[in-house]
N, C-alpha and C positions, 0 to 999 in steps of 0.2 A: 207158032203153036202156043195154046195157054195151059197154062198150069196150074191143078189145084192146090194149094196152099196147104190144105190139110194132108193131102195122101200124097202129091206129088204124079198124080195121075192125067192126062191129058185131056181136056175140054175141048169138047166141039162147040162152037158158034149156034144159035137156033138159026133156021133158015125161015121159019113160016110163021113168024110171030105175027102179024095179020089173020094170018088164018086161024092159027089160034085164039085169038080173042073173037074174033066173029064168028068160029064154032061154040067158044065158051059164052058169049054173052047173048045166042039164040038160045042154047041149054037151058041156061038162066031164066030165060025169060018165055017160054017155049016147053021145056021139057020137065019131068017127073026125076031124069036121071039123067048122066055122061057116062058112058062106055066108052073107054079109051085105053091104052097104053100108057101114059104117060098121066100117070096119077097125081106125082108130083106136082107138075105143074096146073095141072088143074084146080087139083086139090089149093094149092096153096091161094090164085089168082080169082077164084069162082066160089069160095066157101060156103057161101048159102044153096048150094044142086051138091046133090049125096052125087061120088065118083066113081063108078064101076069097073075092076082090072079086065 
């Protein structure tokens, strides 16, 4: 198990990091917007496509 550093709270592993870049870099390149969950990571990986919660 990993641990964050800051809080001491427990990290899960990403399982679908493929997937997620091949949904974010269709967005990209394809979409107006990203409707997702996971804001964070979009947000931070895709910056130029506004992110939708």
């Amino acid at each position: 198990m990993i641990r964050c550093e800051d809080c001491g709270g427990s990290l899960a592993p990403r399982q679908h990091v493929a997937a997620d870049f091949l949904i974010g870099g269709h967005a990209e390149t394809d979409a107006d917007a990203l409707i997702t969950f996971d804001q964070a990571f979009y947000g931070s990986y895709f910056p130029s496509i506004p992110v939708c919660p």
